[in-house]
N, C-alpha and C positions, 0 to 999 in steps of 0.2 A: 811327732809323738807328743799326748797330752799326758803325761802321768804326774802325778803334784809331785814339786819338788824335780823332776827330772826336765834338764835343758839339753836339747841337741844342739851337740856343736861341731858333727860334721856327719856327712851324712854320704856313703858312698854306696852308690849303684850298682847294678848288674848289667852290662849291654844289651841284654835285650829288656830292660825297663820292667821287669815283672820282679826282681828281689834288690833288696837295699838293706844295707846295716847302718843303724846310728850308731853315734860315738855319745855318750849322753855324760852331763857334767850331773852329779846325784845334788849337788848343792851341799855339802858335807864337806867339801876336799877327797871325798872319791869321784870315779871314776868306773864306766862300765860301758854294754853293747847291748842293742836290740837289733834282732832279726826281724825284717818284715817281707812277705810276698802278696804281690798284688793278684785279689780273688777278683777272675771272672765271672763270677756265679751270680746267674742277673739278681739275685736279691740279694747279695752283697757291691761287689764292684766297689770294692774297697780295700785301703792297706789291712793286712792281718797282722799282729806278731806273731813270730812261731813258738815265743814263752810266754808267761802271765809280767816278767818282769825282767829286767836284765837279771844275770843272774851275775855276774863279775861283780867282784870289786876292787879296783886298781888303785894306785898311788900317782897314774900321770893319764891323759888321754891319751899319747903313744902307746905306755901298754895298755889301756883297752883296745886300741886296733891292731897291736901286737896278737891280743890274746883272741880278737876274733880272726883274725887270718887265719889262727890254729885252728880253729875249731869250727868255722863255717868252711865246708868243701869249696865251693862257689867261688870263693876270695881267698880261697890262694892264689889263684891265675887271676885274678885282677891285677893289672899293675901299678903301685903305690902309686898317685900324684900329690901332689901338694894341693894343700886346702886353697 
């Protein structure tokens, strides 16, 4: 993820390698998530987000993956590992 000021610091996958959510540090002392799925589309073939920007803002990076667990279908059935 390039957006100024936003650093990923974990980044979890989808099993079949086509959706991934970051965990992103905003450089603030917050905290938030981007959704991305990887486009086929021969003139793309590349990561997409599915917002313009995270849209969270948390106080820890647990609840931002707390709060994407809720709200991304996908990663509920992921099962938590450790970074």
């Amino acid at each position: 993820m390039s957006d100024a000021g936003l650093r990923t610091i974990r980044t979890i996958s989808h099993a079949d390698g086509k959706r991934r959510v970051h965990i992103v540090d905003r450089g603030d002392g917050t905290y938030g998530y981007e959704e991305e799925h990887f486009s086929d589309d021969p003139f793309e073939m590349c990561w997409v987000p599915r917002r313009q920007f995270p849209l969270t803002i948390c106080d820890s990076s647990q609840r931002a993956e707390r709060e994407a667990r809720a709200a991304v279908a996908w990663l509920r059935d992921e099962p938590e590992r450790q970074p």
